[in-house]
TIFIFI-345405 format. One line per 8 residues: number of its first residue (from 1); for each residue x, y, z of N, C-alpha, C, O. Coordinates in steps of 0.05 Angstrom, whole numbers, plus 5000, padded with zeros to 4 digits. Layout:
BEGIN
NUM> X/Y/Z/X/Y/Z/X/Y/Z/X/Y/Z; ... $
This chain:
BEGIN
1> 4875/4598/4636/4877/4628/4639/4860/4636/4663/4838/4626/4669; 4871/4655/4674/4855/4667/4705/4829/4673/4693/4823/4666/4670; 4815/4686/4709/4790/4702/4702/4799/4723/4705/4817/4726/4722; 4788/4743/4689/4797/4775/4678/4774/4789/4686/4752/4779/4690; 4777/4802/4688/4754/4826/4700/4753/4851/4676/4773/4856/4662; 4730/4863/4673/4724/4877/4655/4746/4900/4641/4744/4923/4650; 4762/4896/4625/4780/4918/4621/4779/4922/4584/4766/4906/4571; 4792/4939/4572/4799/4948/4547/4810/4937/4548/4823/4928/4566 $
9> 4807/4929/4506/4813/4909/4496/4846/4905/4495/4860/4885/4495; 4858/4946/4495/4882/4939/4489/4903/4928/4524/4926/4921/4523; 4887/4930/4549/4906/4926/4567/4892/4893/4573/4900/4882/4594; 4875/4880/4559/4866/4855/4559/4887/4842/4549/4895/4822/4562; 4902/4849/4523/4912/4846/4505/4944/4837/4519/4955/4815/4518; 4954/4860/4531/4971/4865/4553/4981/4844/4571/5003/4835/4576; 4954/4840/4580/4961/4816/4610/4957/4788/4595/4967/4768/4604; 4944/4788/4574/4951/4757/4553/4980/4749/4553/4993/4728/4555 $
17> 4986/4773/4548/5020/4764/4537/5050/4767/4557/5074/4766/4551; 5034/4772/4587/5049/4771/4609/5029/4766/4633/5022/4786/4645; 5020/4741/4640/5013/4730/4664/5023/4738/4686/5047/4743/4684; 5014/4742/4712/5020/4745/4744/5045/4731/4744/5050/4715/4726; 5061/4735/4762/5085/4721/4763/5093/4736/4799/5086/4759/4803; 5106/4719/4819/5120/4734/4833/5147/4717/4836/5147/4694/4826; 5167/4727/4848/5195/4720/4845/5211/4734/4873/5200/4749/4888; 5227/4728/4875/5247/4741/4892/5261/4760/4867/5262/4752/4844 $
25> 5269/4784/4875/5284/4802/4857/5307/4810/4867/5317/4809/4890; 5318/4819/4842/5354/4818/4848/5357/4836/4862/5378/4831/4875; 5346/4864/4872/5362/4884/4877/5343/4886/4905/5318/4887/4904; 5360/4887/4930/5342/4882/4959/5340/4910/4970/5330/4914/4991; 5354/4936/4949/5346/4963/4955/5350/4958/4991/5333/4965/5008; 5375/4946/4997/5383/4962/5034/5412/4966/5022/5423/4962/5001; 5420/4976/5052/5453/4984/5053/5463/4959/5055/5451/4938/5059; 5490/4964/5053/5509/4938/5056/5516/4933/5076/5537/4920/5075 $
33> 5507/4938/5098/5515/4930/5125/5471/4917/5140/5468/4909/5163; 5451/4919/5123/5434/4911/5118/5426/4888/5109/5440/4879/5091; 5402/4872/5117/5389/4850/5103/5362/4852/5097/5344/4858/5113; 5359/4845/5066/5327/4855/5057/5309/4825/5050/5317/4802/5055; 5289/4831/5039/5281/4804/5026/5261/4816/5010/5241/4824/5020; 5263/4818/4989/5258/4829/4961/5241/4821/4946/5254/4805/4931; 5216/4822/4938/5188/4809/4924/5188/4819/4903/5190/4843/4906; 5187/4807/4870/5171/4825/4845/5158/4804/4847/5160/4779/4852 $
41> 5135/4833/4839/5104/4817/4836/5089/4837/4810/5080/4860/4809; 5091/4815/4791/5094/4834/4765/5064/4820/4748/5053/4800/4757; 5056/4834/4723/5043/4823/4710/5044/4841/4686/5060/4860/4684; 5015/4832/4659/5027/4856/4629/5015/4880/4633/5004/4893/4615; 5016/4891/4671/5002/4924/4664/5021/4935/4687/5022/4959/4690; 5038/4917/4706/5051/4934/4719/5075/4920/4733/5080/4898/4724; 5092/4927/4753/5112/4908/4764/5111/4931/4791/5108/4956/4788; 5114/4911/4823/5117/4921/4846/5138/4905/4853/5143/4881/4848 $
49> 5151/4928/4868/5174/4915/4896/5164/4920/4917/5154/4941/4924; 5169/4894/4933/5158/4891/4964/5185/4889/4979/5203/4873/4972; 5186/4904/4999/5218/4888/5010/5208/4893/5038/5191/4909/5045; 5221/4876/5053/5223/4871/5080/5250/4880/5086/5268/4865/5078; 5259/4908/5105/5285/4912/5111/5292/4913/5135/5284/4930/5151; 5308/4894/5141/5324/4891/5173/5346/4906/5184/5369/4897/5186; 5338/4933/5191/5353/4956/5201/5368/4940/5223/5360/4920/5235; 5397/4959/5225/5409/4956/5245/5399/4968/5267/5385/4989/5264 $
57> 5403/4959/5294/5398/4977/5317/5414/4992/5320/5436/4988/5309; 5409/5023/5339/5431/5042/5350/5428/5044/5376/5417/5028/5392; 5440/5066/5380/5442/5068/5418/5412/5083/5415/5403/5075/5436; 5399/5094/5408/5374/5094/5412/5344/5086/5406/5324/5094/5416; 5348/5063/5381/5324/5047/5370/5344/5017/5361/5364/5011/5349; 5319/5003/5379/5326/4974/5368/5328/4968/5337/5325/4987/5321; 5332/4945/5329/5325/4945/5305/5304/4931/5298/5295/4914/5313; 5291/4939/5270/5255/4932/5264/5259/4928/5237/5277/4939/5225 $
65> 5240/4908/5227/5235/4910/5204/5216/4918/5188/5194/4908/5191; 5218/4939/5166/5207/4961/5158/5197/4941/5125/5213/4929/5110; 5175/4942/5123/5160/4949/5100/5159/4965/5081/5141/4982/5083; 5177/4969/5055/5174/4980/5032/5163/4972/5008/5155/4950/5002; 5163/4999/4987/5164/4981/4959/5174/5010/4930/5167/5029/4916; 5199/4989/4940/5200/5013/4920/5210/5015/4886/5228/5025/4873; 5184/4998/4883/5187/4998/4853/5151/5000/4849/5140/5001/4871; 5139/5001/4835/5144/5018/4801/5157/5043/4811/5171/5050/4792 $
73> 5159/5060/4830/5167/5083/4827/5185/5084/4856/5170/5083/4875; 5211/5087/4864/5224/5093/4878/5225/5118/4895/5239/5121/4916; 5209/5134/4885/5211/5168/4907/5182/5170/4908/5177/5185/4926; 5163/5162/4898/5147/5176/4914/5120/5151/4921/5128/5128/4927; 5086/5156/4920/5073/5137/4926/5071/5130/4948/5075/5143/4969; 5064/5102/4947/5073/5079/4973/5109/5066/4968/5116/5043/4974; 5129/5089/4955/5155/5079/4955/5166/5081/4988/5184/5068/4998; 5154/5093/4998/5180/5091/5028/5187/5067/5041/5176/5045/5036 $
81> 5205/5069/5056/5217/5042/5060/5199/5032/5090/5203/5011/5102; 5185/5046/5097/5161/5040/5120/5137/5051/5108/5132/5075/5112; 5120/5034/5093/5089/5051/5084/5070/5045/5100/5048/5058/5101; 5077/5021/5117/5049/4995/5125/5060/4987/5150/5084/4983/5152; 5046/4983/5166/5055/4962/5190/5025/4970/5208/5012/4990/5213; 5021/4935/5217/5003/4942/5241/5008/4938/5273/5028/4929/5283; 4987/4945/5283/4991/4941/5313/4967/4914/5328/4943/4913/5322; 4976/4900/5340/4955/4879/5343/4960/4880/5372/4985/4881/5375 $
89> 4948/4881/5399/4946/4875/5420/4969/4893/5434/4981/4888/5455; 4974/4923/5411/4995/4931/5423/5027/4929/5418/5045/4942/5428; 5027/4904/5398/5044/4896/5392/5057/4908/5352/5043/4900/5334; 5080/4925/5344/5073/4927/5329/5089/4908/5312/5103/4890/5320; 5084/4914/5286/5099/4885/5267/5121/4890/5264/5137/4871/5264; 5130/4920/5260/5152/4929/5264/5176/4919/5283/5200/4919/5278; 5163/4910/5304/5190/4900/5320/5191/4868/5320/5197/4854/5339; 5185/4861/5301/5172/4825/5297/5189/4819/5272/5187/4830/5250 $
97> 5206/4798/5279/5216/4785/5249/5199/4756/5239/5197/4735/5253; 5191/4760/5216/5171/4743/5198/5189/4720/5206/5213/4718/5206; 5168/4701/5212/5184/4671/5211/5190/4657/5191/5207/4640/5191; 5173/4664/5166/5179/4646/5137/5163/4677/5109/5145/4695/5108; 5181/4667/5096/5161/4676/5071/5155/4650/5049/5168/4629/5044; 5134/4659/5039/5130/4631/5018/5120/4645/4991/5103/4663/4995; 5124/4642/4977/5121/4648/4945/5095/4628/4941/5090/4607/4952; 5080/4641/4923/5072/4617/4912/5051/4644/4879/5044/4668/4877 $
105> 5049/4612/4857/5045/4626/4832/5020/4612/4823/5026/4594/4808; 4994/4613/4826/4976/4593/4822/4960/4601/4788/4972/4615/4773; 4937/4591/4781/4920/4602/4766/4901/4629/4779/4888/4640/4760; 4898/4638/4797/4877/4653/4811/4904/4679/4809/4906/4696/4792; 4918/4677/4827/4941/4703/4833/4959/4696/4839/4961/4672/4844; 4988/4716/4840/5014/4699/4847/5026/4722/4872/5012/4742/4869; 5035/4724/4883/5050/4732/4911/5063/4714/4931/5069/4690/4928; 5067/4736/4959/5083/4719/4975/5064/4721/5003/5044/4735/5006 $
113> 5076/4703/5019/5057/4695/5047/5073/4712/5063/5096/4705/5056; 5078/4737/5084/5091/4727/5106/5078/4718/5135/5061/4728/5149; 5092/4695/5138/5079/4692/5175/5093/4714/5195/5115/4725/5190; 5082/4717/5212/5090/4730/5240/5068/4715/5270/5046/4703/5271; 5080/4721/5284/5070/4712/5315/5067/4738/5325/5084/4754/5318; 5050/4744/5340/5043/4765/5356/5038/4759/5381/5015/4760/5389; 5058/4753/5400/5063/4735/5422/5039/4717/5430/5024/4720/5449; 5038/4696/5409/5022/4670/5401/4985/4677/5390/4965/4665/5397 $
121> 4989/4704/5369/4969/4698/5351/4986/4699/5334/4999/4719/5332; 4989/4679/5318/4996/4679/5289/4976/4697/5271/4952/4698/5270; 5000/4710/5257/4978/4715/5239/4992/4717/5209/5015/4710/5210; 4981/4725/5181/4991/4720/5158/4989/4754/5140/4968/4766/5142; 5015/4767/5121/5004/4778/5105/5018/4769/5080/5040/4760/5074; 4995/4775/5067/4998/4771/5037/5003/4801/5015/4991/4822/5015; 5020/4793/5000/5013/4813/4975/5015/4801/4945/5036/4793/4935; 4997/4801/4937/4991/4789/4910/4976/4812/4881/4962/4832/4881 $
129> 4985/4798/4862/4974/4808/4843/4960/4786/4831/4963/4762/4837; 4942/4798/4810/4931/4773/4789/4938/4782/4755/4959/4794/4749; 4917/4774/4736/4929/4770/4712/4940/4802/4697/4962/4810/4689; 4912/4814/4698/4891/4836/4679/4887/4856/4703/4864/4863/4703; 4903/4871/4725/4890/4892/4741/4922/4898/4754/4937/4880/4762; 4928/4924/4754/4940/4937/4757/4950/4944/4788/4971/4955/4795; 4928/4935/4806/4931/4935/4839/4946/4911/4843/4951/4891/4830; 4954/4923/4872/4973/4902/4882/4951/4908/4914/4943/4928/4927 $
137> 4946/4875/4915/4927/4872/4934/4943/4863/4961/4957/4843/4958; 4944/4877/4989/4943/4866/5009/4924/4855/5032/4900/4859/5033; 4938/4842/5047/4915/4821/5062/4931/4805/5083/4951/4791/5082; 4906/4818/5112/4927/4797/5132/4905/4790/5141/4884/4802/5142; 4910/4768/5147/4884/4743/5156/4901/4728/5184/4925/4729/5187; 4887/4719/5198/4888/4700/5218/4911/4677/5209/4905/4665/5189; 4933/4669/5221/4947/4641/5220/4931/4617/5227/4908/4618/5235; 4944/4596/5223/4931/4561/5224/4936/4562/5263/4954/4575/5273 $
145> 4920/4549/5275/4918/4546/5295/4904/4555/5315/4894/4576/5309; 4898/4548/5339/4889/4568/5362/4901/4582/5367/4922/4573/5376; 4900/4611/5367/4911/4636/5385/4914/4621/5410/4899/4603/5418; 4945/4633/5428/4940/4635/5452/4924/4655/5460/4920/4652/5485; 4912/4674/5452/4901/4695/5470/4880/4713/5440/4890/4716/5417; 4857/4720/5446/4845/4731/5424/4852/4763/5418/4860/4780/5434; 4846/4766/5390/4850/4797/5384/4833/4817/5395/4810/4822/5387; 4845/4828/5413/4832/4855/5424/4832/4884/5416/4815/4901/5424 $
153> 4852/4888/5401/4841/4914/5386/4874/4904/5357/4893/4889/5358; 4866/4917/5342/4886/4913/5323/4875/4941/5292/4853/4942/5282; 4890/4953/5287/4904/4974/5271/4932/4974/5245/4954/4964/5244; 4917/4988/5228/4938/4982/5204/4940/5017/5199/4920/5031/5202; 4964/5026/5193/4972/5059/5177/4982/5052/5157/4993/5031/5152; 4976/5078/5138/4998/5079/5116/5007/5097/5107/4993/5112/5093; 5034/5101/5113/5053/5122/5090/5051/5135/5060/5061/5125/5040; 5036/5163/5060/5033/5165/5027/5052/5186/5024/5058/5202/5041 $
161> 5062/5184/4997/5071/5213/4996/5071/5213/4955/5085/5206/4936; 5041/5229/4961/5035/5229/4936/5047/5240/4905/5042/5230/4883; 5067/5271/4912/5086/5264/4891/5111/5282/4910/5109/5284/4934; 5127/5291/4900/5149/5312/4907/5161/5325/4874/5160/5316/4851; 5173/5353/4885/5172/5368/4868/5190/5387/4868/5190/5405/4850; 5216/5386/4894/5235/5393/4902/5228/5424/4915/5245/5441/4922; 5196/5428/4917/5194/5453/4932/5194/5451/4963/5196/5429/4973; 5191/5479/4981/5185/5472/4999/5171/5462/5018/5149/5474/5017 $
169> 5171/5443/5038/5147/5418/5045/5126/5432/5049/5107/5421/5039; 5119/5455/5061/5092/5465/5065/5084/5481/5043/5068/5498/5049; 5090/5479/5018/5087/5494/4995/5056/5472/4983/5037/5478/4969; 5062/5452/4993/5037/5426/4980/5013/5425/4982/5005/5426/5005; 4996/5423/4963/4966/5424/4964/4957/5398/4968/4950/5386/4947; 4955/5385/4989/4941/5351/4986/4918/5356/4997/4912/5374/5013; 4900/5333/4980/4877/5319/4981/4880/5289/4970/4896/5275/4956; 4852/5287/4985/4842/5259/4983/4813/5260/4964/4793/5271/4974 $
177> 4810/5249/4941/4790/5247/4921/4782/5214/4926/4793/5195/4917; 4750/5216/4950/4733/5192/4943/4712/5205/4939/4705/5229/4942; 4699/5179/4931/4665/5175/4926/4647/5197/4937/4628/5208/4925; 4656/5199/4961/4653/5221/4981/4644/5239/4975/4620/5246/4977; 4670/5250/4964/4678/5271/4963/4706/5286/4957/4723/5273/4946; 4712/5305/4962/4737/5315/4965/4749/5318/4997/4733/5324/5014; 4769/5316/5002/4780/5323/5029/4800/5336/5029/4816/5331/5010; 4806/5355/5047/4816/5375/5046/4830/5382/5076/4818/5377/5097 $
185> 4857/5393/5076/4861/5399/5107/4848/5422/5112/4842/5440/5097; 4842/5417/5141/4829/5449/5152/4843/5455/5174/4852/5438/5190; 4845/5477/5175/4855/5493/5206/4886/5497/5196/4895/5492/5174; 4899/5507/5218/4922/5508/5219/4943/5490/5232/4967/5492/5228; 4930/5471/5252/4937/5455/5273/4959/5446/5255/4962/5451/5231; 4980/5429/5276/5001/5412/5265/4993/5378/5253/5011/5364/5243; 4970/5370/5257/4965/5355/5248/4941/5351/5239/4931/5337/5256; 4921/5357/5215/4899/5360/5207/4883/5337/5202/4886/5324/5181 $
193> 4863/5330/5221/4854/5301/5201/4820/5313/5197/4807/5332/5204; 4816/5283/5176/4793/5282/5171/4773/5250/5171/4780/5232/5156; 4758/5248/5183/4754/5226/5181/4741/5212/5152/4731/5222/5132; 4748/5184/5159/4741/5169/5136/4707/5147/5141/4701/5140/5164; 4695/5140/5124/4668/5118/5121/4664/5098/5102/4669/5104/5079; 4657/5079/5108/4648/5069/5084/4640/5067/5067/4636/5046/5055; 4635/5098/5059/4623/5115/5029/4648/5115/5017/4646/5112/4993; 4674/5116/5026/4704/5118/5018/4712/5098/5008/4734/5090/5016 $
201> 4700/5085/4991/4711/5056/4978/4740/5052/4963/4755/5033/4964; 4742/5077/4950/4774/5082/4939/4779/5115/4946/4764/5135/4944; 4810/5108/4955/4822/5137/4961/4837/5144/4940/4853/5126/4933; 4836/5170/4924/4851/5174/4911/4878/5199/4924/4873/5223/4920; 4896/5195/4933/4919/5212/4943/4925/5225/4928/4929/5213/4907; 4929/5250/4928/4940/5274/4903/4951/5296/4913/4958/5295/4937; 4954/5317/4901/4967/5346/4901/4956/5360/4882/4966/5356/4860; 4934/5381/4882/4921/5400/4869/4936/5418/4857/4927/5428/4837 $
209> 4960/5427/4865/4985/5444/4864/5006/5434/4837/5008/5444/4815; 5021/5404/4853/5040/5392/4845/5027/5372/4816/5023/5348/4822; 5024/5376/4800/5016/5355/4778/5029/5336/4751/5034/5346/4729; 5031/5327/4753/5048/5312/4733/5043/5319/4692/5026/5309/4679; 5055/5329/4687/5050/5335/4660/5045/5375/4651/5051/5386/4630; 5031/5388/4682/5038/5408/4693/5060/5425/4701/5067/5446/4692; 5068/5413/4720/5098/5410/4745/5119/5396/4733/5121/5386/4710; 5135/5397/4752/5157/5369/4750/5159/5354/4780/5177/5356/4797 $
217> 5134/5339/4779/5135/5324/4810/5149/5298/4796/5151/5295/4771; 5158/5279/4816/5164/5250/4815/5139/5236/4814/5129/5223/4833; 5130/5239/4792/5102/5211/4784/5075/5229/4792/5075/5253/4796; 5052/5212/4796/5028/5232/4804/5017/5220/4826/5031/5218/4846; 4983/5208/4828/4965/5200/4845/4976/5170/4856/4991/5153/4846; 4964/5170/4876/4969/5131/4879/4933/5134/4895/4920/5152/4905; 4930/5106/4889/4902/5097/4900/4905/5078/4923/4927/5067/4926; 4884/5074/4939/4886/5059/4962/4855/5059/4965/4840/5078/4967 $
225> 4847/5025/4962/4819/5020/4961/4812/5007/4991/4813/4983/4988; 4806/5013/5017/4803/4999/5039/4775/4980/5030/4757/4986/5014; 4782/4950/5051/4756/4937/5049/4743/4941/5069/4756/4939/5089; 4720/4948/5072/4712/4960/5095/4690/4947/5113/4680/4953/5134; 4689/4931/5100/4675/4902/5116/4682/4886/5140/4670/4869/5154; 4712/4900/5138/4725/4890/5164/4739/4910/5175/4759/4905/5188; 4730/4941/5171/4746/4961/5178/4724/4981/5202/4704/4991/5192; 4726/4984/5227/4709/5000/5236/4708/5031/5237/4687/5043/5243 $
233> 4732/5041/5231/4733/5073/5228/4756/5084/5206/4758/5071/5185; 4765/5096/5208/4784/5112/5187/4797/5141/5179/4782/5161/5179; 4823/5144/5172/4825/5173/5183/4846/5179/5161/4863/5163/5154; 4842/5202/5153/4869/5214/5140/4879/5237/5144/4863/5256/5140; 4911/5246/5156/4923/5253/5166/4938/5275/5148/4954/5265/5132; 4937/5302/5148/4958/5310/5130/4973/5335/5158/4966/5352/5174; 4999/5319/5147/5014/5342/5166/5028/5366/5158/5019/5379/5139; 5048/5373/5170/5058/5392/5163/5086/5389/5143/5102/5408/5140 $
241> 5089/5366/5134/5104/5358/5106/5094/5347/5082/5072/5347/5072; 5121/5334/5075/5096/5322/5048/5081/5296/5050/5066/5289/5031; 5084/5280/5073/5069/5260/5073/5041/5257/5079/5035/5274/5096; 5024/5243/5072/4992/5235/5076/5001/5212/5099/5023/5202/5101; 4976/5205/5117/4976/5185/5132/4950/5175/5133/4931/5192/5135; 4944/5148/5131/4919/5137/5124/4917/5115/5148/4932/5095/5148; 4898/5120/5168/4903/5102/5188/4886/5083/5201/4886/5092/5224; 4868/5059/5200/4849/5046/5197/4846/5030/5228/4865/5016/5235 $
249> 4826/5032/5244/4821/5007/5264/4801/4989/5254/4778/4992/5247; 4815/4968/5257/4807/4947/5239/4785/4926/5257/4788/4929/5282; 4771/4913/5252/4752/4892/5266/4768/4871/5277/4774/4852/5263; 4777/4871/5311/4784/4853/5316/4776/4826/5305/4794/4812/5296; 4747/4816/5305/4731/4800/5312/4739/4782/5275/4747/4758/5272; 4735/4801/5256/4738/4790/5236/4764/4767/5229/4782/4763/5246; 4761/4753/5198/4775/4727/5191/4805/4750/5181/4826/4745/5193; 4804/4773/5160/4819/4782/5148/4811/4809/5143/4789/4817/5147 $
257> 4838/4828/5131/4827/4852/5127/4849/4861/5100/4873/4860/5098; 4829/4871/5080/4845/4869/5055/4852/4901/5048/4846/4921/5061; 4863/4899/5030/4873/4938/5012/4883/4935/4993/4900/4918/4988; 4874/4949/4978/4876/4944/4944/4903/4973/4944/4901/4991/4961; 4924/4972/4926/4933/4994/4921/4946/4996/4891/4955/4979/4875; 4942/5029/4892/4953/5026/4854/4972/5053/4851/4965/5076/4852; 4997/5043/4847/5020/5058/4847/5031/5061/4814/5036/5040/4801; 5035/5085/4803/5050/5082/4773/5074/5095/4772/5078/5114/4786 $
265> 5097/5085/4752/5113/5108/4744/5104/5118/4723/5123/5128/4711; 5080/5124/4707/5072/5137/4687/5059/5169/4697/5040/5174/4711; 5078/5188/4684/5063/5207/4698/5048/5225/4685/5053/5240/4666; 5016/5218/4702/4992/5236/4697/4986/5251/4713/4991/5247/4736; 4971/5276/4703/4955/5293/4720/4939/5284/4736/4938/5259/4736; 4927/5294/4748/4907/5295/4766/4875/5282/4747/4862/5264/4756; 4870/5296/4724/4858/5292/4716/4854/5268/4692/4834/5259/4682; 4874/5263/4689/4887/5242/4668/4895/5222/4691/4910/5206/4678 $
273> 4895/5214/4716/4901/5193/4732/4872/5192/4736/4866/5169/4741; 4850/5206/4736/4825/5192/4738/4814/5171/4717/4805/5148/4718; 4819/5196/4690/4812/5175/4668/4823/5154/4662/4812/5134/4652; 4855/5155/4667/4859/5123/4674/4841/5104/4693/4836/5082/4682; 4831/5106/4720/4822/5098/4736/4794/5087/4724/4782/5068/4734; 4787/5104/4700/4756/5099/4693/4756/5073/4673/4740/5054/4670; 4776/5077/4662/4783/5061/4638/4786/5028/4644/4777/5010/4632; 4801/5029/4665/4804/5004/4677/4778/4991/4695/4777/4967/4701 $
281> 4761/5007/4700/4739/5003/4713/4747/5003/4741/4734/4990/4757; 4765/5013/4749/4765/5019/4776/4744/5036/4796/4738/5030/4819; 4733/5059/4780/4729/5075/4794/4697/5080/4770/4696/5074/4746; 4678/5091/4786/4654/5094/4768/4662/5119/4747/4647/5126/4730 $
């Protein structure tokens, strides 16, 4: 049995009787003129889809492959079919097709590898889960080999869009609930940020407005824990729709750079997605 990390007895109970598992899954969520490659990465407190989708090109964008996941919850979260991608030397991953994926199911965690080349740094991401915790951990680390050329600046974003509610897009109250503090847009500008620190250990994404059990949004909060040990600045972005943007420059110099995230289809409030958060010992 893995090692478990501190949780209640009844979601202890939970991941006893459904272990980490990842798999290729049946449904690759693209069009039919599309090619996807489809990850569950499940365990006894939650199940994610990861997909990799290989858009066609048009007469005005090549084609890229886009980063989704859209399962536990399909509309909202980290569901979009682009949440994540980084930029390494300039280069983004987006226009990069993964050379291999590899599964693998151990005692520790189960997920998938993908490789990519970044015109000769290899490098690796992972997404894995483990037994007893509800996050789905990412992580891109350095590939096997010498770089031809070292990392000179490199950057990761991410796509939130914490719930929807079928109102109109600037009708939305978002914030960001860390450690912090609260964050809040200011001004009127078309694009509002606020910076992020290493006091920000978990982000909680929300809508003060839109609430689940309240409202009728699609689901509620999602979390996003940066590691910040290898992260040198940080920013969150709220525009003038419903999406959040969370955007990180990362430590060239470092081995790897990890992110915890926690997406549900169970829908809670604002205030009832914390006390979940407490329960599990995520969050103090």
């Amino acid at each position: 049995m893995k090692k478990l990390p501190c949780v209640s007895l009844c979601l202890l109970a939970a991941a006893c009787l459904a272990a980490a598992e990842c798999r290729k899954n049946t449904n690759a969520y693209v069009s039919p003129t599309e090619r996807g490659e489809p990850f569950l990465l499940k365990n006894g407190l939650t199940n994610y889809v990861v997909t990799w989708r290989y858009t066609n090109p048009s007469p005005t964008q090549p084609g890229r492959v886009l980063v989704g996941m859209p399962a536990p919850v399909n509309t909202t979260g980290f569901s979009r079919k682009d949440f994540t991608s980084i930029v390494l030397n300039g280069i983004d991953s987006r226009v990069l097709e993964p050379k291999k994926f590899e599964m693998f199911n151990t005692e520790e965690t189960s997920g998938v590898d993908i490789h990519y080349n970044f015109d000769g740094v290899p490098m690796i991401q992972r997404f894995a889960v483990s037994d007893a915790s509800p996050l789905l951990s990412m992580t891109w680390r350095r590939g096997a080999g010498k770089p031809m050329r070292p990392i000179e600046s490199l950057s990761i974003r991410f796509t939130v869009l914490p719930c929807a509610s079928g109102r109109a897009r600037d009708s939305y109250s978002r914030e960001v609930v860390t450690p912090a503090g609260k964050y809040l847009p200011k001004g009127k500008a078309r694009w509002r940020k606020r910076k992020l620190s290493a006091r920000d250990t978990f982000l909680i994404l929300q809508d003060a407005k839109y609430q689940s059990g309240q409202q009728s949004p699609n689901a509620g909060p999602v979390v996003l824990c940066p590691g910040w040990k290898s992260i040198l600045s940080g920013m969150v972005m709220f525009g003038v729709h419903q999406d959040l943007y969370v955007n990180f420059e990362l430590d060239p110099k470092a081995e790897s750079w990890s992110f915890g995230l926690l997406d549900s289809e169970a829908k809670r409030s604002n205030a009832d997605f914390a006390a979940f958060l407490k329960e599990l010992k995520l969050v103090p």
